[in-house]
C-alpha positions as YAML, in Angstrom:
chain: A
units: angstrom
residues:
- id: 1
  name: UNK
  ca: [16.86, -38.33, -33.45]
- id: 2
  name: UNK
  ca: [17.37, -41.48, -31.25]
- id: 3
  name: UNK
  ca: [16.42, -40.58, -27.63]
- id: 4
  name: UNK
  ca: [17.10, -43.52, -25.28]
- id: 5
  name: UNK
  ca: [14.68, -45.40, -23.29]
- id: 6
  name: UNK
  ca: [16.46, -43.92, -19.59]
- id: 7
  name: UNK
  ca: [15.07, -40.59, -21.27]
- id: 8
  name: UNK
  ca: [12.18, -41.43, -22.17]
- id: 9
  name: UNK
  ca: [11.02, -42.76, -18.48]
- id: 10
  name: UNK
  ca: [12.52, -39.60, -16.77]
- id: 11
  name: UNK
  ca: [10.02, -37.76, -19.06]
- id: 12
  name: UNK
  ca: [7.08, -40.69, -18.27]
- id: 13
  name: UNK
  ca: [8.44, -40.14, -14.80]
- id: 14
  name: UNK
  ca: [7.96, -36.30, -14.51]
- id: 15
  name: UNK
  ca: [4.45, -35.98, -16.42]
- id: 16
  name: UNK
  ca: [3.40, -38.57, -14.00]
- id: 17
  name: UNK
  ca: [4.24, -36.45, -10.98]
- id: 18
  name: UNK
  ca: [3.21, -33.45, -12.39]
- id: 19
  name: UNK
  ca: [-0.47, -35.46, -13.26]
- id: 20
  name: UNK
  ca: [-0.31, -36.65, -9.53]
- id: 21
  name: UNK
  ca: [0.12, -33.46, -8.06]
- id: 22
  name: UNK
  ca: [-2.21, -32.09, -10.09]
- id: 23
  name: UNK
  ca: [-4.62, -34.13, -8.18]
- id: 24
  name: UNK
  ca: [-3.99, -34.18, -5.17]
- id: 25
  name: UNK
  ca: [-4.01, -29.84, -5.18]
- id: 26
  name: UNK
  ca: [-7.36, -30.61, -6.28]
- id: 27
  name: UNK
  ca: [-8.11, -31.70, -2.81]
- id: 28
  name: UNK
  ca: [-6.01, -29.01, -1.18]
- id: 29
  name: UNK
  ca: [-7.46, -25.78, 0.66]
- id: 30
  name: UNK
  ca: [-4.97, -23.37, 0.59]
- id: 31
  name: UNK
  ca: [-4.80, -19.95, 2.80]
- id: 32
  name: UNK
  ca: [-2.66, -17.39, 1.60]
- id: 33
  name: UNK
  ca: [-0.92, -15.14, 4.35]
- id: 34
  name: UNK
  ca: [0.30, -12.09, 2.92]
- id: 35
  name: UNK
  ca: [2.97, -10.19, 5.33]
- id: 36
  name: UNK
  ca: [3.38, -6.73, 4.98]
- id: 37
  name: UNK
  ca: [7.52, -6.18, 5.27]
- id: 38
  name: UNK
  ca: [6.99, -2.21, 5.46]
- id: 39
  name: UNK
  ca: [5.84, -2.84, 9.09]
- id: 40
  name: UNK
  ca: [8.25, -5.46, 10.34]
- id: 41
  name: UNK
  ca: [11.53, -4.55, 12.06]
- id: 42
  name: UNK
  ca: [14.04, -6.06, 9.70]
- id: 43
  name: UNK
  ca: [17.08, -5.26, 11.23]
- id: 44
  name: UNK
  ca: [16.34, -6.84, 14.71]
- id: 45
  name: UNK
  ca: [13.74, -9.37, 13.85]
- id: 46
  name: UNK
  ca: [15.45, -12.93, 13.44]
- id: 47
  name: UNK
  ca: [12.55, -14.91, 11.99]
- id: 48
  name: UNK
  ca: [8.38, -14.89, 11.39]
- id: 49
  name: UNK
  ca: [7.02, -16.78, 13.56]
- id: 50
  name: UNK
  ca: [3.99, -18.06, 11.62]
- id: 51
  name: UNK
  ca: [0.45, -20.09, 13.23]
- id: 52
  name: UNK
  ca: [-2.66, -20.67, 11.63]
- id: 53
  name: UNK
  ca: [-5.78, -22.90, 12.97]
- id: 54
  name: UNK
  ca: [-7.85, -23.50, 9.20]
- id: 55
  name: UNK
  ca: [-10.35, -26.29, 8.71]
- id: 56
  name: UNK
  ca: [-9.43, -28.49, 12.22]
- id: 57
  name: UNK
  ca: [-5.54, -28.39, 11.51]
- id: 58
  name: UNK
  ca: [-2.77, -26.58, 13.20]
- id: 59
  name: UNK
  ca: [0.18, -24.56, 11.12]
- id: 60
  name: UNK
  ca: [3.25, -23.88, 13.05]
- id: 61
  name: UNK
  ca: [5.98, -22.33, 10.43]
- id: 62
  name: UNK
  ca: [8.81, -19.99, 10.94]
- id: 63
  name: UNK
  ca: [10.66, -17.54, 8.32]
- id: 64
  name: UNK
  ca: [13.80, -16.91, 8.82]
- id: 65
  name: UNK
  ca: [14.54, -12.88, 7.76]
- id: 66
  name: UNK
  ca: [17.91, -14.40, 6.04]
- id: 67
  name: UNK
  ca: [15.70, -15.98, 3.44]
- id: 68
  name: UNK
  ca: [13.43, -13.53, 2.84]
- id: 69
  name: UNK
  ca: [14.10, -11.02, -0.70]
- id: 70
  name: UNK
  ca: [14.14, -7.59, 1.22]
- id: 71
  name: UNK
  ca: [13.48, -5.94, -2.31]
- id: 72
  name: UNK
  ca: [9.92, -7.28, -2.03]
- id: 73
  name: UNK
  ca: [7.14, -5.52, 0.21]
- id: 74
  name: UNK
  ca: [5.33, -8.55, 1.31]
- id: 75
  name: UNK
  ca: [6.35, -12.58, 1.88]
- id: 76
  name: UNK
  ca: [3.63, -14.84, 0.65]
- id: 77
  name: UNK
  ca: [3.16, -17.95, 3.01]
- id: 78
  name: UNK
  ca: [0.77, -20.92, 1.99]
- id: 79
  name: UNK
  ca: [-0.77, -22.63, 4.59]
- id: 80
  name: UNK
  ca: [-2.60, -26.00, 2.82]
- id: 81
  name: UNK
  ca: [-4.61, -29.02, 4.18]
- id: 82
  name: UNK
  ca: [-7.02, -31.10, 2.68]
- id: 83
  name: UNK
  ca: [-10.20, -29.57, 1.87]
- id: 84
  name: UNK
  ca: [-11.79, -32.88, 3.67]
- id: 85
  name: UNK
  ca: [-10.60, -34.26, 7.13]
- id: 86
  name: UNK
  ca: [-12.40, -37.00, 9.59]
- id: 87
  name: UNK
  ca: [-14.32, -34.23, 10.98]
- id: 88
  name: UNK
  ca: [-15.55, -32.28, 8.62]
- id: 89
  name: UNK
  ca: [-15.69, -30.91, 5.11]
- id: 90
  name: UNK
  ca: [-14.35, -27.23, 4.49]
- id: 91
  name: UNK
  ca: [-16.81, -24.84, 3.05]
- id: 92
  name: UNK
  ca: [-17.41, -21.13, 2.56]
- id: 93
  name: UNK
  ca: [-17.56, -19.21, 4.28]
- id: 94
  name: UNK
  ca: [-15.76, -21.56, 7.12]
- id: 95
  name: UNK
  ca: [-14.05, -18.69, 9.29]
- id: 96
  name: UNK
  ca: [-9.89, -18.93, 10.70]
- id: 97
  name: UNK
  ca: [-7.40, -17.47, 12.01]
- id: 98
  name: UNK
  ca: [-3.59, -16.80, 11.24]
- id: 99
  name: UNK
  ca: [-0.73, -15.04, 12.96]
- id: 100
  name: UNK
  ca: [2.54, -14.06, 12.92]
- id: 101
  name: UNK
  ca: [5.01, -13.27, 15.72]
- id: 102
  name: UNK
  ca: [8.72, -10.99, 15.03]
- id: 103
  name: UNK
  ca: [10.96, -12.90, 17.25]
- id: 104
  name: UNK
  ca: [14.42, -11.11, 17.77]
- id: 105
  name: UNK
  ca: [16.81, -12.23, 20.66]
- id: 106
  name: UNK
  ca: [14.91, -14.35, 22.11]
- id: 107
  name: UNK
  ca: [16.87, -13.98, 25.54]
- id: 108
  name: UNK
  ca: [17.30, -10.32, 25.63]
- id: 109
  name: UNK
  ca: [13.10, -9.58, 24.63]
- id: 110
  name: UNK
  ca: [12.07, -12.78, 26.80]
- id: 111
  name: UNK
  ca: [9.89, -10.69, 29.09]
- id: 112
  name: UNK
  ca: [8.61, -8.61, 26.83]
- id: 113
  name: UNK
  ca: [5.47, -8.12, 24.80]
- id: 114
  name: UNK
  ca: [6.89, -10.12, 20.97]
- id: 115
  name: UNK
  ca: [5.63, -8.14, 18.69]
- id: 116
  name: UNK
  ca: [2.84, -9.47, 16.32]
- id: 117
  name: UNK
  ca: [-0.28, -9.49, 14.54]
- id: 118
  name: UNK
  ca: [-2.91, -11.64, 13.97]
- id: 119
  name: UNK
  ca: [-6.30, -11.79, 11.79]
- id: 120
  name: UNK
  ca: [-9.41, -13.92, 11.17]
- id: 121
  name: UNK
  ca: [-11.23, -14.23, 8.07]
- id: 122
  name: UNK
  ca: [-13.69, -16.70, 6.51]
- id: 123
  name: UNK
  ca: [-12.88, -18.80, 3.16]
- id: 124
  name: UNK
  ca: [-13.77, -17.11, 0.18]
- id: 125
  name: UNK
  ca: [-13.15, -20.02, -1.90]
- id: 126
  name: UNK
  ca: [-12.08, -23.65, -1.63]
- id: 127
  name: UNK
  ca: [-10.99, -24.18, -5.17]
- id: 128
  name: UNK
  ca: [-9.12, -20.82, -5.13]
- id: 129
  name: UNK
  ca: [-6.44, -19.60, -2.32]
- id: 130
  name: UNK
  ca: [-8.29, -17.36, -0.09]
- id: 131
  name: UNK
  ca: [-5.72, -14.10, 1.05]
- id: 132
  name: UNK
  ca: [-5.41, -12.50, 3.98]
- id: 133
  name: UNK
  ca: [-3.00, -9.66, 5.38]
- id: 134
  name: UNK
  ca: [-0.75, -9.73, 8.28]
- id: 135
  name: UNK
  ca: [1.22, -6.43, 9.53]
- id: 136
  name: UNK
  ca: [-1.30, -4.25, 7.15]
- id: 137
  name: UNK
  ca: [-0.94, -0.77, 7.60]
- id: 138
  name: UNK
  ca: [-3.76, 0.52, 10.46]
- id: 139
  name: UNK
  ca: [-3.59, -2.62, 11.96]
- id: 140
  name: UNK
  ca: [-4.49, -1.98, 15.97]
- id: 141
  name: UNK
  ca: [-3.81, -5.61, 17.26]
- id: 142
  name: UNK
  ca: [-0.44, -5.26, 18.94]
- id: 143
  name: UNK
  ca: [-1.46, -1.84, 20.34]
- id: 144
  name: UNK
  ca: [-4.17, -3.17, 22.01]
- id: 145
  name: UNK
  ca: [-2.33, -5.44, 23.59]
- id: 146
  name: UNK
  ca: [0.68, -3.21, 24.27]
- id: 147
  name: UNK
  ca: [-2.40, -1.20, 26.24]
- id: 148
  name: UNK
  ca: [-3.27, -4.22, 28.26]
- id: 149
  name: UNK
  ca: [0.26, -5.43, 28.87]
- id: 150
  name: UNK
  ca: [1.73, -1.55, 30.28]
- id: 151
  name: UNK
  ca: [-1.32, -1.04, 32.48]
- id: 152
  name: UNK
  ca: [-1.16, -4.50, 34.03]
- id: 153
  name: UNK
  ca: [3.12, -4.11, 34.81]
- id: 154
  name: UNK
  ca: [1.95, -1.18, 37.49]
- id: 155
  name: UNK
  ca: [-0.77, -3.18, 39.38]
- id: 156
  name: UNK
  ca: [1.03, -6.82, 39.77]
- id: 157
  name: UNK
  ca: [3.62, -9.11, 40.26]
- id: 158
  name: UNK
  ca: [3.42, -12.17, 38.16]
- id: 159
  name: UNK
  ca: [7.14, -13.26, 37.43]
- id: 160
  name: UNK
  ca: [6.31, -16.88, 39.93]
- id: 161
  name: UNK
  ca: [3.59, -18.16, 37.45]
- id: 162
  name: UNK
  ca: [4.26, -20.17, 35.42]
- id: 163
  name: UNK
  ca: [0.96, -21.75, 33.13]
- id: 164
  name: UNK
  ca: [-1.35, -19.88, 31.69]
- id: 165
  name: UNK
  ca: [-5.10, -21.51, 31.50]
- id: 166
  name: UNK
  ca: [-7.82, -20.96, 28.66]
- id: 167
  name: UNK
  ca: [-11.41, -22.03, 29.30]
- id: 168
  name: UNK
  ca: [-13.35, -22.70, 25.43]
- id: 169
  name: UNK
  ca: [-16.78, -22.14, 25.55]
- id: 170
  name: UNK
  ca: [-19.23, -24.16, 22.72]
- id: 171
  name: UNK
  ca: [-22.33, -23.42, 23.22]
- id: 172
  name: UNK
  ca: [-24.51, -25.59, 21.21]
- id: 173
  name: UNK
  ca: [-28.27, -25.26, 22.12]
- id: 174
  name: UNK
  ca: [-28.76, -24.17, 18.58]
- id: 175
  name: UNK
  ca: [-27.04, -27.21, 17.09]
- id: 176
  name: UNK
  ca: [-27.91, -30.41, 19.77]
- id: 177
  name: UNK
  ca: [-28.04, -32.79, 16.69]
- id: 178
  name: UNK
  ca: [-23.78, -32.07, 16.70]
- id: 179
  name: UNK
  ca: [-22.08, -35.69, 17.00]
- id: 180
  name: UNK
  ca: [-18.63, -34.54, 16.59]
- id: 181
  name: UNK
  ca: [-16.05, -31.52, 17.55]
- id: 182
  name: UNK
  ca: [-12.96, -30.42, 17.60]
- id: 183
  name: UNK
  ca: [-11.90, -27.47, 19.88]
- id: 184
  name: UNK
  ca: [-8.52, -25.55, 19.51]
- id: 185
  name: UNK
  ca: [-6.66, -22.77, 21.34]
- id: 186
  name: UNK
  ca: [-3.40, -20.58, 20.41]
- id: 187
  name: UNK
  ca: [-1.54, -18.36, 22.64]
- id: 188
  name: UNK
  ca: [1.83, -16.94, 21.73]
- id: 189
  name: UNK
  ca: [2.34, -19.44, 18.81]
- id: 190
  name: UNK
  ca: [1.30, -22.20, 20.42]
- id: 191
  name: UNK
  ca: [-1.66, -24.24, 19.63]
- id: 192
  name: UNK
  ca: [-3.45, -27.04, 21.43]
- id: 193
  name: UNK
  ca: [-6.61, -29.09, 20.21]
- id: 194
  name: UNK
  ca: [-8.99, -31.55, 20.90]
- id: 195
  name: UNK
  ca: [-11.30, -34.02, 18.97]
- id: 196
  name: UNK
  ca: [-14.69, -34.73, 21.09]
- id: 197
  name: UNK
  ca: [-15.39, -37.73, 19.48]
- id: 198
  name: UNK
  ca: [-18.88, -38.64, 20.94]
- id: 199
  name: UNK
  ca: [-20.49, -34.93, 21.57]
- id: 200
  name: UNK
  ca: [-23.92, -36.25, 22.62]
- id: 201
  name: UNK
  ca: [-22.89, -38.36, 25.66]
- id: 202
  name: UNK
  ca: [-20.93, -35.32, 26.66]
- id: 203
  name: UNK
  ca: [-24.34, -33.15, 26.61]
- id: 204
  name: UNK
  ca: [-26.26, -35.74, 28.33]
- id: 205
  name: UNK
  ca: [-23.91, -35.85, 31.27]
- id: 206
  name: UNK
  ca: [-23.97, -31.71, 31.23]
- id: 207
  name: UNK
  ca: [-26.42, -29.46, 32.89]
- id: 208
  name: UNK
  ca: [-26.22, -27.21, 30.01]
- id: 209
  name: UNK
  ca: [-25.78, -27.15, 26.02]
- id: 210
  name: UNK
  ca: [-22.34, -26.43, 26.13]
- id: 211
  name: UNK
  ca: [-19.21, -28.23, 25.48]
- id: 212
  name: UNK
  ca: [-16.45, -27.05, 27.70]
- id: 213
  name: UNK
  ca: [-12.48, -27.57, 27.10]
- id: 214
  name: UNK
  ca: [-9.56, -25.69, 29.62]
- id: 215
  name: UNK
  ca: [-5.94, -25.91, 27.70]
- id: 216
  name: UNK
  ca: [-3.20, -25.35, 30.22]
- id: 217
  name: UNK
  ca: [-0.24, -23.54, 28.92]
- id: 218
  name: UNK
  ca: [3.09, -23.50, 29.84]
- id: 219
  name: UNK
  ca: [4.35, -19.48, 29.99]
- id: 220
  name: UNK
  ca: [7.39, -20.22, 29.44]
- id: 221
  name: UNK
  ca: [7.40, -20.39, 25.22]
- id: 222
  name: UNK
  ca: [10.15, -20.63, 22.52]
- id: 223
  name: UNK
  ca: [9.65, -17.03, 21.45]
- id: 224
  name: UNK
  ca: [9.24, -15.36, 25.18]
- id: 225
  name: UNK
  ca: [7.10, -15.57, 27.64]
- id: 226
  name: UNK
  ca: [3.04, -15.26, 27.46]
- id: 227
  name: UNK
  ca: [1.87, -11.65, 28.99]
- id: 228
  name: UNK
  ca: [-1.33, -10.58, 30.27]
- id: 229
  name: UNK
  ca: [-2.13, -8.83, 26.97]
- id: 230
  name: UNK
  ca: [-1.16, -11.57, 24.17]
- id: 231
  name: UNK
  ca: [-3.67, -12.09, 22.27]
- id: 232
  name: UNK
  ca: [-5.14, -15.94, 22.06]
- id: 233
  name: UNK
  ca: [-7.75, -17.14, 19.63]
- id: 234
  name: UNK
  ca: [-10.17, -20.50, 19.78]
- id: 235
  name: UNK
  ca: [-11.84, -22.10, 17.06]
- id: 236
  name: UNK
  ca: [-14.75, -24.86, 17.16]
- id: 237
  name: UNK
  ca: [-14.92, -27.04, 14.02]
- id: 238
  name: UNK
  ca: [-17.64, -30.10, 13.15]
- id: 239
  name: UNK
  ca: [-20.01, -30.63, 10.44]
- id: 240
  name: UNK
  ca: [-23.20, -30.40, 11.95]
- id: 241
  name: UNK
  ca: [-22.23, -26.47, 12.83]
- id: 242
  name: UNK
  ca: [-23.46, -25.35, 9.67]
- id: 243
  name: UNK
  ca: [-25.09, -23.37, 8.56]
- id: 244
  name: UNK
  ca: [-24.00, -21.14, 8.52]
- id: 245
  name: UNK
  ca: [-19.84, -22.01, 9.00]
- id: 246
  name: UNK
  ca: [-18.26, -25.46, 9.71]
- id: 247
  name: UNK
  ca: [-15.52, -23.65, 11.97]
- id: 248
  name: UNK
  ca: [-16.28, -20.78, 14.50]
- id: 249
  name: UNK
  ca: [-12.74, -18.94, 15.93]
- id: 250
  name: UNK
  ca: [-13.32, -15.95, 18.28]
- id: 251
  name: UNK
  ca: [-10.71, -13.96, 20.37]
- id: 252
  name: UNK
  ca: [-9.60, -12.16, 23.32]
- id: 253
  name: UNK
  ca: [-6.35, -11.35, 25.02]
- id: 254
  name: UNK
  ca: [-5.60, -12.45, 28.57]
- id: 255
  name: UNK
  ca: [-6.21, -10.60, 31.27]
- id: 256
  name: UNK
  ca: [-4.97, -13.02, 34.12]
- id: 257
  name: UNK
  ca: [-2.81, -15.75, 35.53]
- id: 258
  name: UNK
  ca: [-5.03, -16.73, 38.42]
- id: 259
  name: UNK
  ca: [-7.85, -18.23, 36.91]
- id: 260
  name: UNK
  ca: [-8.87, -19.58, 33.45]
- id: 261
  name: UNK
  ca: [-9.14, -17.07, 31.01]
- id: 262
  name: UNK
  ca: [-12.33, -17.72, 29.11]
- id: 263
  name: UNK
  ca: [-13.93, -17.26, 25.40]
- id: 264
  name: UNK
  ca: [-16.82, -18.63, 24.28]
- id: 265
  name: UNK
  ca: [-16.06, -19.43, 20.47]
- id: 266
  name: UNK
  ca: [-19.46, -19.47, 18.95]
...
């Protein structure tokens, strides 16, 4: 059978993507967020509001419900980055954090608490997807929050401010060899993040061992507006962390307008 030579590079072609991508997955860390549909409001939820801070990057991805199979009982989303970046190399057990935000009517539910969940985990592998589980049964996230947020609407009125202001804490007096950082901060789906390029002239102007970094939000977000309550997570990423991890992400929710809201986040 004659098979022309057009054929014959569209096959060529194809192996040689499929070889190339190959390769490059073989650099590729992936994180694989699992979301539980049994515990998300189908019928008024518009879209998944996804964020994830893993290995120095940021992950900003939304879902709309229209696309999503509602005979399945979870969504699989894969969050990848390279496994190496200019700061450092990813490792287990690196630790990170992902979340996910049910955004409805955005206008009618703008001063209300959005409904999400968030978790942190460490890489189990980084030639293997590690998992994690979003909107798990048992979950107590949102709850908490939803505590914070009602007891906080009887005591004060804060409908004039307007940023929101979170204080990262690095403390390094355990790791004053560290030449470079990155610092990053997420509230309500929004993520903000920092490279320190030159760590020790930083220290040698400080009084202390610790790198400080104060992110100033807006309040005012895409999917509503930040509560005292929401939950906001920090991670601190640079080679000369480990051991034991290469990334370090703590979190709190906030608990005020008026000052910084701080976490130290190692």
């Amino acid at each position: 059978m004659y098979v022309s030579s057009s054929y014959e590079s569209a096959f060529a072609k194809k192996d040689k993507d499929d070889e190339d991508k190959k390769e490059k997955d073989k650099d590729q860390l992936v994180v694989n967020a699992q979301i539980n549909l049994n515990n998300v409001d189908m019928k008024n939820t518009k879209f998944i509001w996804v964020t994830a801070f893993i290995n120095g990057e940021d992950f900003k991805q939304d879902i709309p419900i229209s696309s999503i199979d509602k005979t399945k009982k979870k969504v699989d989303v894969e969050l990848k980055t390279d496994v190496k970046n200019d700061i450092f190399e990813a490792d287990t057990p690196d630790e990170f954090f992902v979340c996910a935000y049910q955004v409805g009517d955005v206008l009618k539910d703008y001063k209300s608490l959005t409904k999400f969940d968030c978790n942190e985990g460490d890489l189990l592998s980084i030639s293997k997807p590690t998992e994690i589980e979003l909107f798990k049964s048992g979950s107590q996230v949102y709850a908490k929050s939803q505590a914070v947020y009602a007891a906080h609407l009887t005591n004060v009125n804060d409908s004039n401010i307007d940023k929101v202001k979170i204080k990262i804490l690095a403390p390094l007096s355990d790791k004053k060899g560290t030449e470079k950082l990155v610092i990053g901060a997420m509230i309500k789906g929004q993520i903000q993040s920092e490279v320190i390029e030159d760590v020790q002239a930083e220290l040698d102007k400080s009084k202390d061992d610790t790198i400080k970094r104060t992110f100033t939000f807006d309040r005012k977000t895409d999917i509503g507006l930040i509560q005292v309550g929401d939950r906001y997570h920090a991670c601190v990423s640079g080679e000369d962390l480990r051991p034991p991890e290469g990334s370090e992400c703590e979190k709190r929710v906030i608990k005020q307008f008026d000052k910084p809201n701080s976490l130290p986040a190692r």
